[in-house]
Gaussian input, Z-matrix of N, CA and C with variables (Angstrom, degrees):
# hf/3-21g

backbone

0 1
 N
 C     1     B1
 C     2     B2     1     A1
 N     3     B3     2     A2     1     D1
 C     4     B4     3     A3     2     D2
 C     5     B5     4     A4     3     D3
 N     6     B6     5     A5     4     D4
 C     7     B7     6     A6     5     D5
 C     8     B8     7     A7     6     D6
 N     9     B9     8     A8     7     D7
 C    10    B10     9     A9     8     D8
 C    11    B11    10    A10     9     D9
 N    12    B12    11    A11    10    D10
 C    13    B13    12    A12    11    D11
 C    14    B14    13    A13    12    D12
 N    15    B15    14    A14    13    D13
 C    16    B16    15    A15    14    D14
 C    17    B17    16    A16    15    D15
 N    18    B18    17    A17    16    D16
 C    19    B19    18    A18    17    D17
 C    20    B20    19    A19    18    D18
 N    21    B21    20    A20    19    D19
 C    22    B22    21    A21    20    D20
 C    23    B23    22    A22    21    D21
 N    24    B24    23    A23    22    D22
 C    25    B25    24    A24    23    D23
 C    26    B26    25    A25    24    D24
 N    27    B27    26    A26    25    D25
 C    28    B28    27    A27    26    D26
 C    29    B29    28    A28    27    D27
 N    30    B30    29    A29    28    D28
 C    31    B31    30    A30    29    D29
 C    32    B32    31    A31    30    D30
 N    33    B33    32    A32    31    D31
 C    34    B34    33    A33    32    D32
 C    35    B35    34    A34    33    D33
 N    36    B36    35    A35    34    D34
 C    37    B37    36    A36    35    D35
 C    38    B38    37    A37    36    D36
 N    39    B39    38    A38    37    D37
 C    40    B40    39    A39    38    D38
 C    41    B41    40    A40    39    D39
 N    42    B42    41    A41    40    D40
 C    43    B43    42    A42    41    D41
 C    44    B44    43    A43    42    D42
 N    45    B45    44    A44    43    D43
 C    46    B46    45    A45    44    D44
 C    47    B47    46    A46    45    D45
 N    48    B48    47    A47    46    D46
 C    49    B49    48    A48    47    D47
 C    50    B50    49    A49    48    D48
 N    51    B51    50    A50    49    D49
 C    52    B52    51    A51    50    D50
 C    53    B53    52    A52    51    D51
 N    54    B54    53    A53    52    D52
 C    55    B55    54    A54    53    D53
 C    56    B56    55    A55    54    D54
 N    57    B57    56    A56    55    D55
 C    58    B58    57    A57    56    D56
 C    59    B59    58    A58    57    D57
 N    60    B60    59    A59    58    D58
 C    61    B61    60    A60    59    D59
 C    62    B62    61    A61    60    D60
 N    63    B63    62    A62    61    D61
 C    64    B64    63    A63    62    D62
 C    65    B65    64    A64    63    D63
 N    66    B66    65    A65    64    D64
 C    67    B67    66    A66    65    D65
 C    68    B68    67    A67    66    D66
 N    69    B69    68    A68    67    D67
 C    70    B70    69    A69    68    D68
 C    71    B71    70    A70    69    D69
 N    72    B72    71    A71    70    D70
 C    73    B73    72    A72    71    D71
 C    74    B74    73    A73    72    D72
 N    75    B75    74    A74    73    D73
 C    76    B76    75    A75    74    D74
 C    77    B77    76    A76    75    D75
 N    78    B78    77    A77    76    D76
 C    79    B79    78    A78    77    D77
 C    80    B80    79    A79    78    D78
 N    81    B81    80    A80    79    D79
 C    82    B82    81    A81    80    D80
 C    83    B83    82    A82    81    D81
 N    84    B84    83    A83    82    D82
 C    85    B85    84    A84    83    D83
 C    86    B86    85    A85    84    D84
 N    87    B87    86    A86    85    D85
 C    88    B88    87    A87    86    D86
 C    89    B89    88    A88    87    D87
 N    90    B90    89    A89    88    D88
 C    91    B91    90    A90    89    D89
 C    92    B92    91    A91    90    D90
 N    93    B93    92    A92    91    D91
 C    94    B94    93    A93    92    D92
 C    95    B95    94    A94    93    D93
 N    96    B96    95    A95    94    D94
 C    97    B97    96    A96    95    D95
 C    98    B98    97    A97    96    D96
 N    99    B99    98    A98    97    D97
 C   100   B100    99    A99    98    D98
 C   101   B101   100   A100    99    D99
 N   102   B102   101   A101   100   D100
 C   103   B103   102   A102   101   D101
 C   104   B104   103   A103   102   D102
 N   105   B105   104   A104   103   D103
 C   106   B106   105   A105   104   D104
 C   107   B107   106   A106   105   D105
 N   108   B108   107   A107   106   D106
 C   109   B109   108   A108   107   D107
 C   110   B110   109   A109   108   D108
 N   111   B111   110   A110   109   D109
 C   112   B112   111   A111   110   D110
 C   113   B113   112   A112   111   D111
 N   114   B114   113   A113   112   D112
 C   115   B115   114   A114   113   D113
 C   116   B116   115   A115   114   D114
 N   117   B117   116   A116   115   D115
 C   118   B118   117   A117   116   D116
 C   119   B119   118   A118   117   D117
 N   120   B120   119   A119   118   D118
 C   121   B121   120   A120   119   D119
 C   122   B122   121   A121   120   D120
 N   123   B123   122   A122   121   D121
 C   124   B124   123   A123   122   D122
 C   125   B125   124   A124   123   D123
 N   126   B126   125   A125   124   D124
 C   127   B127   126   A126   125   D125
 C   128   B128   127   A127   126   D126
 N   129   B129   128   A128   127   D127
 C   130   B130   129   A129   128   D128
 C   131   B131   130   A130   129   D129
 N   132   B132   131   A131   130   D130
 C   133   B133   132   A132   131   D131
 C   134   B134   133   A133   132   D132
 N   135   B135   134   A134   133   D133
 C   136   B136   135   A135   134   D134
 C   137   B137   136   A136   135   D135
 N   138   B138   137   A137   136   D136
 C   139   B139   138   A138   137   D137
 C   140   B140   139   A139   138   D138
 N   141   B141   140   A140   139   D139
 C   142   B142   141   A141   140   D140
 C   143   B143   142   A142   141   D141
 N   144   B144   143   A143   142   D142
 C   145   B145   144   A144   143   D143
 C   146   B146   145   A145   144   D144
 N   147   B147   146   A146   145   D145
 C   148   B148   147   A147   146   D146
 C   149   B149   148   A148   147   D147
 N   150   B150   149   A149   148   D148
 C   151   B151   150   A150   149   D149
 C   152   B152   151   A151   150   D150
 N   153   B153   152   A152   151   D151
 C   154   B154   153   A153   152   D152
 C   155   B155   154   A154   153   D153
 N   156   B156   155   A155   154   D154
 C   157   B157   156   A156   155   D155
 C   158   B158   157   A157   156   D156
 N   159   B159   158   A158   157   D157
 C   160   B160   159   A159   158   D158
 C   161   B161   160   A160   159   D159
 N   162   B162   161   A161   160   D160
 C   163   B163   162   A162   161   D161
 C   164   B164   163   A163   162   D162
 N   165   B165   164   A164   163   D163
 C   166   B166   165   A165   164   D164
 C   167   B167   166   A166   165   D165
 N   168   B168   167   A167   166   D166
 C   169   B169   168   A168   167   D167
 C   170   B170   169   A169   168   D168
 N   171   B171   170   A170   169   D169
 C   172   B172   171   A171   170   D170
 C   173   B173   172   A172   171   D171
 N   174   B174   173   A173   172   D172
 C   175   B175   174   A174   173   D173
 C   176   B176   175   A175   174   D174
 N   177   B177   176   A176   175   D175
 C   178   B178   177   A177   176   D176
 C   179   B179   178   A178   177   D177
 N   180   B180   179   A179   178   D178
 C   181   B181   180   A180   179   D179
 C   182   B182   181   A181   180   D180
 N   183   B183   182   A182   181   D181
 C   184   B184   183   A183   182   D182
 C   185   B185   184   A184   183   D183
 N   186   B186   185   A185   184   D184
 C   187   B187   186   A186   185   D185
 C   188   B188   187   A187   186   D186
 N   189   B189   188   A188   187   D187
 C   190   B190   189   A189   188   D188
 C   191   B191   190   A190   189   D189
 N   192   B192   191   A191   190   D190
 C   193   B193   192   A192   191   D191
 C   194   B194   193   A193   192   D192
 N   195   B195   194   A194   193   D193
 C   196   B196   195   A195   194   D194
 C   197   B197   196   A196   195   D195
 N   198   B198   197   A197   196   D196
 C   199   B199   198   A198   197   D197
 C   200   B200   199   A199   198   D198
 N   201   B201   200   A200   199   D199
 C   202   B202   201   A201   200   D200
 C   203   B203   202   A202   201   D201
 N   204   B204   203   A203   202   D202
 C   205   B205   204   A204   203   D203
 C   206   B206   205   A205   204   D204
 N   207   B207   206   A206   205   D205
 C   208   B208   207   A207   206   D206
 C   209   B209   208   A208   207   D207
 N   210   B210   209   A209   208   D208
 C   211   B211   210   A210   209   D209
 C   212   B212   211   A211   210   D210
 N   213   B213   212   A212   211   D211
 C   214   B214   213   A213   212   D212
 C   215   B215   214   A214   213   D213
 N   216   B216   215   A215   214   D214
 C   217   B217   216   A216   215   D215
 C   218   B218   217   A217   216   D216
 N   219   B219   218   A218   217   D217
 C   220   B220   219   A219   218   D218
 C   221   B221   220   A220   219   D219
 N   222   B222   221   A221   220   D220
 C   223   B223   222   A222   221   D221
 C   224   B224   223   A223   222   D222
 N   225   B225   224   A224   223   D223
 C   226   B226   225   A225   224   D224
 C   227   B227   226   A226   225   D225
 N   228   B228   227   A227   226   D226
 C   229   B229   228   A228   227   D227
 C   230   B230   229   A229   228   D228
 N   231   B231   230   A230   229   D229
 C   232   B232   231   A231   230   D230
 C   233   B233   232   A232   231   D231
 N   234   B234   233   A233   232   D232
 C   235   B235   234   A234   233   D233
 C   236   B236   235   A235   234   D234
 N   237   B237   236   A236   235   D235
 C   238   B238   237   A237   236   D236
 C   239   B239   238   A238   237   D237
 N   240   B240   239   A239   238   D238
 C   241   B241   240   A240   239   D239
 C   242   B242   241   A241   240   D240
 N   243   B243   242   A242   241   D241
 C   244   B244   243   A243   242   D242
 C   245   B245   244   A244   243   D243
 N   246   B246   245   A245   244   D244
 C   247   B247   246   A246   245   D245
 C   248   B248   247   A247   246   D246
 N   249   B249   248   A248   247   D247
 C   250   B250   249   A249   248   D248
 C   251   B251   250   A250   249   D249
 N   252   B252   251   A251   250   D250
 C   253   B253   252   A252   251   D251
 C   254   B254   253   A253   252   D252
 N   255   B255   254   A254   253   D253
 C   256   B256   255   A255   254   D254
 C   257   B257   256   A256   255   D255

   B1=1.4398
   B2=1.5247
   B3=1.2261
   B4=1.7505
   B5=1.3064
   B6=1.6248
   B7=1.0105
   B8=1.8160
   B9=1.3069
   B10=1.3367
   B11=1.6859
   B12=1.1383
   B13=1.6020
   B14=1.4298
   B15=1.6747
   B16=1.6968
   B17=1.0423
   B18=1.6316
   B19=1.7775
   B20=1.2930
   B21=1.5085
   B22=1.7478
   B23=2.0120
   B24=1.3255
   B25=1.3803
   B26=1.8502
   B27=0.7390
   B28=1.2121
   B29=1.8735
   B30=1.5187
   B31=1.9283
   B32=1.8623
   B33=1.2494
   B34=1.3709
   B35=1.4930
   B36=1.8312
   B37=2.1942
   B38=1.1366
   B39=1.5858
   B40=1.8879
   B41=1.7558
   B42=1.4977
   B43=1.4610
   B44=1.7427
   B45=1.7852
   B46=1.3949
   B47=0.9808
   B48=1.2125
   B49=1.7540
   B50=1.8244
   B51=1.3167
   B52=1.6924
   B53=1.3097
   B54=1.1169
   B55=1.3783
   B56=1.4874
   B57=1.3161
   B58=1.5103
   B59=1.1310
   B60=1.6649
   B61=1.9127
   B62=1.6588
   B63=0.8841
   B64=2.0873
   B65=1.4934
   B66=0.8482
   B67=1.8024
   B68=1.2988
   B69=1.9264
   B70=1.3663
   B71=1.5185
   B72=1.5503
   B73=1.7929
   B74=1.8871
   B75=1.5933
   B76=1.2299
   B77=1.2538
   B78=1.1084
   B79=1.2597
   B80=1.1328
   B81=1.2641
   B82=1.7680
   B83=1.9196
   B84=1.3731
   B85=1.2597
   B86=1.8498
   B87=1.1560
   B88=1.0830
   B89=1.9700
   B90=1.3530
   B91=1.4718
   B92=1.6101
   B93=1.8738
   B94=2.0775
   B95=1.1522
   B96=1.2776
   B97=1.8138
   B98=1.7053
   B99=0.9868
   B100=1.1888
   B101=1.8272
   B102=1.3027
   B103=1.4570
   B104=1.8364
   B105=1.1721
   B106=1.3937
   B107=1.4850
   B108=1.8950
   B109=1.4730
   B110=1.1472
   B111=1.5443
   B112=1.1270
   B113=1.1071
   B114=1.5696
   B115=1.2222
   B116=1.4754
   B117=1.5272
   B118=1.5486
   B119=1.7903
   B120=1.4058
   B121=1.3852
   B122=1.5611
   B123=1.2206
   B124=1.8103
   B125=1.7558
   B126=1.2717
   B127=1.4889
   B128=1.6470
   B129=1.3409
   B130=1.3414
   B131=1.5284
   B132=1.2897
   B133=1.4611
   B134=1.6308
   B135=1.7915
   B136=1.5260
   B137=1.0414
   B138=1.3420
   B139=1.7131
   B140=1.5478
   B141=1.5293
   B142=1.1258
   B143=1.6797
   B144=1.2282
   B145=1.5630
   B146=1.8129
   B147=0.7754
   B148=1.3774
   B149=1.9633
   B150=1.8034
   B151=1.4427
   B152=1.8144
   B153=1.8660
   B154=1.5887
   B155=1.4887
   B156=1.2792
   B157=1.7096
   B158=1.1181
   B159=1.8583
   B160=1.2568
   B161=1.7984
   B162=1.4333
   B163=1.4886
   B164=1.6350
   B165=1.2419
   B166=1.6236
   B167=1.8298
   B168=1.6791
   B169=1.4909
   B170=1.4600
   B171=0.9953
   B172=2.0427
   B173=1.5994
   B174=1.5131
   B175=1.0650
   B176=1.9264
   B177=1.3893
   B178=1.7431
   B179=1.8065
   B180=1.2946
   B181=1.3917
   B182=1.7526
   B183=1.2664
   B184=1.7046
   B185=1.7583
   B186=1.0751
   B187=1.1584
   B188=1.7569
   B189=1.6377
   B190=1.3452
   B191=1.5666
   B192=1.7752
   B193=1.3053
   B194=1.3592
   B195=1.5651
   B196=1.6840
   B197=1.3195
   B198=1.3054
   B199=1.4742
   B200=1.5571
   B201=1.2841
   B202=1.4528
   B203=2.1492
   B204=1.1324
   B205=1.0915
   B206=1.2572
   B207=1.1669
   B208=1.8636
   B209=1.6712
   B210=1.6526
   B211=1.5692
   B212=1.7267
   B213=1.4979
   B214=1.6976
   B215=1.4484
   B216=1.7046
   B217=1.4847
   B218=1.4033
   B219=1.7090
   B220=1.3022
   B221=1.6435
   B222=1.7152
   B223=1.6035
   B224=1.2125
   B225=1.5124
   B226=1.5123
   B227=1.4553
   B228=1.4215
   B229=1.4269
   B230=1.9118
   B231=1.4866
   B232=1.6055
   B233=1.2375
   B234=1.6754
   B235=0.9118
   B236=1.9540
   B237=0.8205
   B238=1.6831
   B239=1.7034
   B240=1.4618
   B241=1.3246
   B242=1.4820
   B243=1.2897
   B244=1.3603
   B245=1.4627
   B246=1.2802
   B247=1.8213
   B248=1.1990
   B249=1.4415
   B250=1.5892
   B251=1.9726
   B252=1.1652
   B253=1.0757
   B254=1.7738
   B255=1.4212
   B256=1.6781
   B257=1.6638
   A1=108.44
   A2=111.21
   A3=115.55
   A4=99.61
   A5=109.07
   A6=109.88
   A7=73.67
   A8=122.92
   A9=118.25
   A10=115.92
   A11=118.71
   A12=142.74
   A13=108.09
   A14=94.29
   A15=100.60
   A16=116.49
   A17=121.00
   A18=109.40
   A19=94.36
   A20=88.17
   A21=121.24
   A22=102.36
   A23=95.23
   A24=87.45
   A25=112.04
   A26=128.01
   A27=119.26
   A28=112.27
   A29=76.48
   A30=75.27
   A31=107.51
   A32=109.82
   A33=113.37
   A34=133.12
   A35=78.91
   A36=93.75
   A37=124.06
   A38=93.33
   A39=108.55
   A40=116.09
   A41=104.79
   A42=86.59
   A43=99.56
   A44=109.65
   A45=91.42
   A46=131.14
   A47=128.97
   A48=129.35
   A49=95.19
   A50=109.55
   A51=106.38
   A52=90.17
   A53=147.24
   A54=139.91
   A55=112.89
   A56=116.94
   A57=116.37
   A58=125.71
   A59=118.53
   A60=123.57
   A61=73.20
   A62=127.38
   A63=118.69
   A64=81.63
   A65=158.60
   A66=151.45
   A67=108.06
   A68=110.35
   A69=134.73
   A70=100.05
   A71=112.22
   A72=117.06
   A73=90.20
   A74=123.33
   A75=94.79
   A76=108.58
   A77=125.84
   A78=149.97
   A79=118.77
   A80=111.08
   A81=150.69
   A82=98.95
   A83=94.79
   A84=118.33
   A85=104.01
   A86=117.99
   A87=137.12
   A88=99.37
   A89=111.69
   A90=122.32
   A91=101.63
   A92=78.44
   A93=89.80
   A94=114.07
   A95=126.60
   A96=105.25
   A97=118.13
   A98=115.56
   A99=104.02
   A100=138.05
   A101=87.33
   A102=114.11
   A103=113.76
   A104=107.99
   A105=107.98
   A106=115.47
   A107=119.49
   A108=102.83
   A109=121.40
   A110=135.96
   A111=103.42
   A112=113.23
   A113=136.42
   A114=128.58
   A115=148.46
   A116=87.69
   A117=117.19
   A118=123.42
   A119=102.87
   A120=105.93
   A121=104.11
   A122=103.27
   A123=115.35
   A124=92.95
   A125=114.34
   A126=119.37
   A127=137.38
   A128=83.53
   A129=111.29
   A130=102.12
   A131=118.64
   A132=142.23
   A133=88.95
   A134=105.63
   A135=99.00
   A136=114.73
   A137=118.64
   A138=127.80
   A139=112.05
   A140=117.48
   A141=133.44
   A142=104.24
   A143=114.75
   A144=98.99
   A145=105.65
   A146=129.91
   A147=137.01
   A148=131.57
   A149=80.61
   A150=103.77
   A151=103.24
   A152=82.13
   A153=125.82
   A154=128.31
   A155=133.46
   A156=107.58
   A157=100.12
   A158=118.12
   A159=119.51
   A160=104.13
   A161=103.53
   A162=101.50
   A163=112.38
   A164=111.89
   A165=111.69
   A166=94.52
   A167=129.09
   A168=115.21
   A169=94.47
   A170=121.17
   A171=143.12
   A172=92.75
   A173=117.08
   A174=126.04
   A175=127.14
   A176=87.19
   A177=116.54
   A178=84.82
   A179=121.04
   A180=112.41
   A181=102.21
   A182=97.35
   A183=102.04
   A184=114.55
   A185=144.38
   A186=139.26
   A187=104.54
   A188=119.27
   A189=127.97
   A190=123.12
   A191=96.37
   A192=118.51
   A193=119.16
   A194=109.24
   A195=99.92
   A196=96.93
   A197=144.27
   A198=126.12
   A199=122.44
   A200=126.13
   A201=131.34
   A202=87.58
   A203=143.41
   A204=167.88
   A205=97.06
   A206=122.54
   A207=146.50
   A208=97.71
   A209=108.93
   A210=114.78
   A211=125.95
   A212=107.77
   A213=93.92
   A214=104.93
   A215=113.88
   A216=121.64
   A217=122.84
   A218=121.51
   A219=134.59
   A220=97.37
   A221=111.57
   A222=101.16
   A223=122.95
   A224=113.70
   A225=130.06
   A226=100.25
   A227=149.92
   A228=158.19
   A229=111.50
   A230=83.22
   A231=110.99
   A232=115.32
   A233=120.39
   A234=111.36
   A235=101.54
   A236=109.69
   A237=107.39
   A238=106.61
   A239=114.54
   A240=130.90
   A241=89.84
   A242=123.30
   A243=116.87
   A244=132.09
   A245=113.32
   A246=124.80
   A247=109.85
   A248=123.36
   A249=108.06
   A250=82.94
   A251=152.38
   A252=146.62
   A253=117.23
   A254=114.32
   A255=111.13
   A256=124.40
   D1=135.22
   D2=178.46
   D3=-93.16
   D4=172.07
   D5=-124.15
   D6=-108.39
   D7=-33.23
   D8=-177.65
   D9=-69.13
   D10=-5.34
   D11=149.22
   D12=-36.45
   D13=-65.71
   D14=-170.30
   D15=-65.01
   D16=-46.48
   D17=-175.60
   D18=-107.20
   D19=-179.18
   D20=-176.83
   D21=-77.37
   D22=154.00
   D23=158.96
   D24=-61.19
   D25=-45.11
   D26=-157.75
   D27=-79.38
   D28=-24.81
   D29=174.78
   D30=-91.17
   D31=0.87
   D32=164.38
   D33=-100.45
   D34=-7.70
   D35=152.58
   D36=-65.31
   D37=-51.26
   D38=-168.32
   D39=-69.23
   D40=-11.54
   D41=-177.70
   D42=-112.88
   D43=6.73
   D44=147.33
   D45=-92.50
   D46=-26.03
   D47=176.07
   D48=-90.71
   D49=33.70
   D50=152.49
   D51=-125.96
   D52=-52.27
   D53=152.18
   D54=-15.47
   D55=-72.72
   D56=178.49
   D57=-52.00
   D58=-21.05
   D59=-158.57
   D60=-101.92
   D61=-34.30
   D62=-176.43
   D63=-69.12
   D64=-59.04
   D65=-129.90
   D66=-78.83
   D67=-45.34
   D68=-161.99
   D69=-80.78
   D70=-43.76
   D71=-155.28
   D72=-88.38
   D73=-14.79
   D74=178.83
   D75=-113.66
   D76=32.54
   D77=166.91
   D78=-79.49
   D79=-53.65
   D80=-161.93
   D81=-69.48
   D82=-42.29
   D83=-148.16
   D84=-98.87
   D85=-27.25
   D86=-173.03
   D87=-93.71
   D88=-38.34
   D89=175.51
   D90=-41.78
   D91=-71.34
   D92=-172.82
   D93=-62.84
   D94=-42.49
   D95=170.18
   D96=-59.14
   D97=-15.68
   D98=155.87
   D99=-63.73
   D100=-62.99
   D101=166.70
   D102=-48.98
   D103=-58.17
   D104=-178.98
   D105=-67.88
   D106=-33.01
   D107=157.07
   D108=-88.36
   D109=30.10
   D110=147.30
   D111=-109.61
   D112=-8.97
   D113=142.68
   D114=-31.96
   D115=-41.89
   D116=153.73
   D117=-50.28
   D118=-47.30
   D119=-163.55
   D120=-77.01
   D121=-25.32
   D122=-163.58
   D123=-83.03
   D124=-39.05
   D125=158.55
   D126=-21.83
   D127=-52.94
   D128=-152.46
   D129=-104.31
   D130=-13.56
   D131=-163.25
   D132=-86.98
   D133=-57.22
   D134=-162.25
   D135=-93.46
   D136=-10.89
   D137=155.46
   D138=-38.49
   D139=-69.48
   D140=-172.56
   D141=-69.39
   D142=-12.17
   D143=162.85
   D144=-94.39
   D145=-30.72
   D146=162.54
   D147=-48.02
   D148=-42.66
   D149=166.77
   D150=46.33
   D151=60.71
   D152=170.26
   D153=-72.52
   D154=157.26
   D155=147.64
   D156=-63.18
   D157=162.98
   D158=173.76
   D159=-119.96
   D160=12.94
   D161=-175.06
   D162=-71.73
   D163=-36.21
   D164=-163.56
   D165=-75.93
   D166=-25.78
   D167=176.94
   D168=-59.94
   D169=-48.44
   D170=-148.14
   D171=-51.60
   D172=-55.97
   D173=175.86
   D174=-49.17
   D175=-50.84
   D176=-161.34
   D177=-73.38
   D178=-25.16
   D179=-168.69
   D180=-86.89
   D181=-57.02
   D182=167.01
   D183=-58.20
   D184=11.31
   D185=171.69
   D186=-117.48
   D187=-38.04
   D188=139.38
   D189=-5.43
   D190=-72.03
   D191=179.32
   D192=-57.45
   D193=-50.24
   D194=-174.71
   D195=-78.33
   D196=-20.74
   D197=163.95
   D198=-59.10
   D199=-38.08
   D200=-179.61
   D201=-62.40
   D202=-49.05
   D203=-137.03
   D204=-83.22
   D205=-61.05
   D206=-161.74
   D207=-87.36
   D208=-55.70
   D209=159.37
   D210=-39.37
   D211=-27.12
   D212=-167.04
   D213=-130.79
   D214=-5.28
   D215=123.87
   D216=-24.22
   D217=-69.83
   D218=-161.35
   D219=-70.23
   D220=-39.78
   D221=-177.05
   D222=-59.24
   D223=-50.23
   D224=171.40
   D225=-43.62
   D226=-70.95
   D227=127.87
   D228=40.07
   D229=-90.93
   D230=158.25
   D231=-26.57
   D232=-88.83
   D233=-154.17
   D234=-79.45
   D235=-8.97
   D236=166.34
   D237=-53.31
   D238=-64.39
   D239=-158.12
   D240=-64.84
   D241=-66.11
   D242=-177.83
   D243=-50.92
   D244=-19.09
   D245=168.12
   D246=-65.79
   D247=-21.86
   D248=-163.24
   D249=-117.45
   D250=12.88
   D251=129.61
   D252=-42.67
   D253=79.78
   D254=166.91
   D255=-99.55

């Protein structure tokens, strides 16, 4: 039995544009962890030439994070809400 047998067209929409909002949000999400460590590292670089506390970056990086987090939440979100707009 194939597999387009089993579902409906329409239930074989929804788990591609749930497929796609997973594609977009870890995308999203994979960007900012990028971005935020290398912001981080350059951080932490001139801290240690400064010979800074390093707790308040430590923080600003972990609050970074749940924003990249909350950010690719909202994408996944989006493009959900917007699929069922016809």
């Amino acid at each position: 039995m194939t597999r387009r047998a089993m579902f409906s067209s329409r239930l074989e929409r929804r788990r591609q544009v749930r497929r796609f909002a997973v594609l977009i949000a870890a995308t999203v999400f994979a960007i900012g962890i990028v971005l935020v460590g290398i912001v981080a590292v350059q951080g932490f670089d001139f801290l240690g030439v400064a010979e800074a506390d390093r707790m308040p970056l430590g923080l600003a990086v972990l609050g970074a994070l749940a924003c990249v987090f909350f950010v690719s939440l909202f994408a996944y979100a989006a493009v959900r809400l917007f699929s069922r707009i016809d």
